[in-house]
C-alpha positions as CSV (number, residue, x, y, z in Angstrom):
1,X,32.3,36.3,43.7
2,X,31.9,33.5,46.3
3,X,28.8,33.6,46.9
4,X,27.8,33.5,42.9
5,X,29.7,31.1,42.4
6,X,27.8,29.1,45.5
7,X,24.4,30.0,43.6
8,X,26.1,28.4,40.1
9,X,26.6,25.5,41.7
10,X,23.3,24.9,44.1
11,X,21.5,26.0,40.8
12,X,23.3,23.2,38.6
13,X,22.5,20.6,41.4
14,X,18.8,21.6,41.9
15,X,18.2,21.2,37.8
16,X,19.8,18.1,37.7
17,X,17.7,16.6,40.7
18,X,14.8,17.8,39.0
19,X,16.0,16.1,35.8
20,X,16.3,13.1,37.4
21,X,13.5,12.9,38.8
22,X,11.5,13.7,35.8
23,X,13.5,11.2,33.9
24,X,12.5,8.5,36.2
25,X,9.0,9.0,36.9
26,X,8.3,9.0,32.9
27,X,10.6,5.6,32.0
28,X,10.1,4.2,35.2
29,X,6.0,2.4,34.3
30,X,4.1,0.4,31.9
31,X,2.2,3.4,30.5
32,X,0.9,2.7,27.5
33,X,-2.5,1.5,27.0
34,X,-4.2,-2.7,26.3
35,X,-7.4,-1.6,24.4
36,X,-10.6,-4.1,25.4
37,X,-13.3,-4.3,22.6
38,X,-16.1,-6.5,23.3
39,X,-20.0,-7.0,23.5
40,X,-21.6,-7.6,25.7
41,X,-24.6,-9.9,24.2
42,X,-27.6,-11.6,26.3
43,X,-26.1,-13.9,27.9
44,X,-23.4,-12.8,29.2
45,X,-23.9,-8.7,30.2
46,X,-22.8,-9.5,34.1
47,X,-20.1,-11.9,33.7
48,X,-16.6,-11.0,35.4
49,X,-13.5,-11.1,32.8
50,X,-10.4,-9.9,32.6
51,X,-8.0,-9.1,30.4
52,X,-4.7,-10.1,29.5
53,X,-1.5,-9.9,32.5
54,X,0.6,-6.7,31.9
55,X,3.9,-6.3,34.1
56,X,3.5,-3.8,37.0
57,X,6.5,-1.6,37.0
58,X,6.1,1.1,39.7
59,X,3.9,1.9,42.6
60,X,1.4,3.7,41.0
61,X,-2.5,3.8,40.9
62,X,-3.8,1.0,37.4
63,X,-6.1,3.4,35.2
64,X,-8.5,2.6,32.6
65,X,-11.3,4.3,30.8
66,X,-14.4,2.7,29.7
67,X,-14.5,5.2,26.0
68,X,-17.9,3.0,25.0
69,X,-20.1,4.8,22.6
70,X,-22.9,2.8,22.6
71,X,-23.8,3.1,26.7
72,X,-23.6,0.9,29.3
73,X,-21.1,1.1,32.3
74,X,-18.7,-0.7,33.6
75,X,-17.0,-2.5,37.0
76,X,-13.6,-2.6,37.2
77,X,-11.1,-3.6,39.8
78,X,-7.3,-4.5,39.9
79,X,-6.2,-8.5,40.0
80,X,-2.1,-9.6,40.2
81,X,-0.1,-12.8,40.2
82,X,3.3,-13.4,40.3
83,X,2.7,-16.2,37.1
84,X,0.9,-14.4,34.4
85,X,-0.5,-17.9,32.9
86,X,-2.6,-19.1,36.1
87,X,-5.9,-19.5,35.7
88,X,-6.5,-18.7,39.7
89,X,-5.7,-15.1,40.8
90,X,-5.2,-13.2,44.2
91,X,-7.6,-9.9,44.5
92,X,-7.4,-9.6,48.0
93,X,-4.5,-7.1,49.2
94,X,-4.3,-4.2,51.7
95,X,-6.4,-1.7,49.2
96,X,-9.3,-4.0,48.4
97,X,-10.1,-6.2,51.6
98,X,-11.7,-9.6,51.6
99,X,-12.1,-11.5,48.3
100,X,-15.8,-11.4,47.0
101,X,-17.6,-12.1,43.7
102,X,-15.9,-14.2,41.8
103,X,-12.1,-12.1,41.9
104,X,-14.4,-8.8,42.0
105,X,-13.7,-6.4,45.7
106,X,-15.7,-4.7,47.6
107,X,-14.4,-1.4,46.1
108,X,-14.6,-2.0,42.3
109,X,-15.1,1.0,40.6
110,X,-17.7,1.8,38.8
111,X,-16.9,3.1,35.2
112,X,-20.2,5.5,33.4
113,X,-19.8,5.6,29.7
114,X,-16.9,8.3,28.5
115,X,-15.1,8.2,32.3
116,X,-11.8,6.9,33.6
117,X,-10.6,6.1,37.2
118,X,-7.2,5.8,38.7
119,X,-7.6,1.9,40.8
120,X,-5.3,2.2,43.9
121,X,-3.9,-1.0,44.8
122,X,-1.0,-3.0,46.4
123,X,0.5,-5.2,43.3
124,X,4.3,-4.0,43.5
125,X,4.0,-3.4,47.4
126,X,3.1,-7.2,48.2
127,X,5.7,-8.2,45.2
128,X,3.8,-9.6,43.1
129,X,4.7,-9.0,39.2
130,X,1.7,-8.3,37.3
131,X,-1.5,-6.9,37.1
132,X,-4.9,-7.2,35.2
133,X,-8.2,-5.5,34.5
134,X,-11.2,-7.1,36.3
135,X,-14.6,-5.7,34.9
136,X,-17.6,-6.6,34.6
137,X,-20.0,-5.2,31.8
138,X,-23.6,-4.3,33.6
139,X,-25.6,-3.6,30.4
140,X,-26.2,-6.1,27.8
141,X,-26.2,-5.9,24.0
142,X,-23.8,-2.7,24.0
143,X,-20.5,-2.8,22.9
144,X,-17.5,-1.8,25.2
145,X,-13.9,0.3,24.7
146,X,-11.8,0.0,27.2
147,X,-8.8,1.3,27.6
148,X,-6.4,0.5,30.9
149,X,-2.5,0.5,31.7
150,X,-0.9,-1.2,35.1
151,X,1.4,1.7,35.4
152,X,-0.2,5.5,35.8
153,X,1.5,8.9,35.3
């Protein structure tokens, strides 16, 4: 009778770690996705944007899917700030190395058409508060669908 009751209770506090933990992990980040339509015209397929600051919550990788349907890919790389309405940004962090092209790293990811990508990176680790998309469209006169959220499951 002991020892079931032992199992009762080592049961009970096993399920409600794992609770918990599941609980946490899901309301812990900023999971839902900023949608990025543009096109890319002429004269400015190339150019490196960004979009708008989103609040990093947890330690997790950014993600973001370039869902175009008219081609082209895409470069995309993680940017963060502690002030989300500067104009100048810090890129360089223990993930991405020395600064380079205009805010863009040395280990941008390239997006195909129709693909996503999980960017590591150091935002919350460094304290800093928020994050952004970098990309940079490398076909002109398509359009682009992005999709991307600081926070990753």
């Amino acid at each position: 009778m002991k020892k079931l009751k032992k199992m009762i209770v080592l049961g009970m506090v096993v399920l409600s770690l794992m609770s918990s933990l599941t609980f946490s992990v899901f309301s812990a980040g900023n999971v839902s996705d900023t949608i990025i339509n543009i096109s890319a015209r002429s004269n400015n397929g190339g150019t490196p944007c960004r979009s708008i600051w989103r609040e990093k919550k947890d330690y997790t990788s950014v993600w973001c899917e370039n869902k175009s349907t008219s081609g082209g890919s895409l470069s995309a790389w993680v940017q963060r700030t502690n002030n989300k309405n500067t104009s100048s940004v810090k890129t360089v962090d223990r993930y991405y190395g020395s600064w380079s092209y205009n805010g863009a790293t040395k280990n941008m990811k390239n997006l195909p058409k129709s693909t996503y990508y999980y960017l590591p990176n150091y935002v919350k680790e460094d304290g800093y508060k928020y994050a952004t998309l970098g990309y940079i469209m490398n076909k002109e006169a398509v359009s682009y669908h992005i999709a991307w959220s600081p926070d990753s499951i």
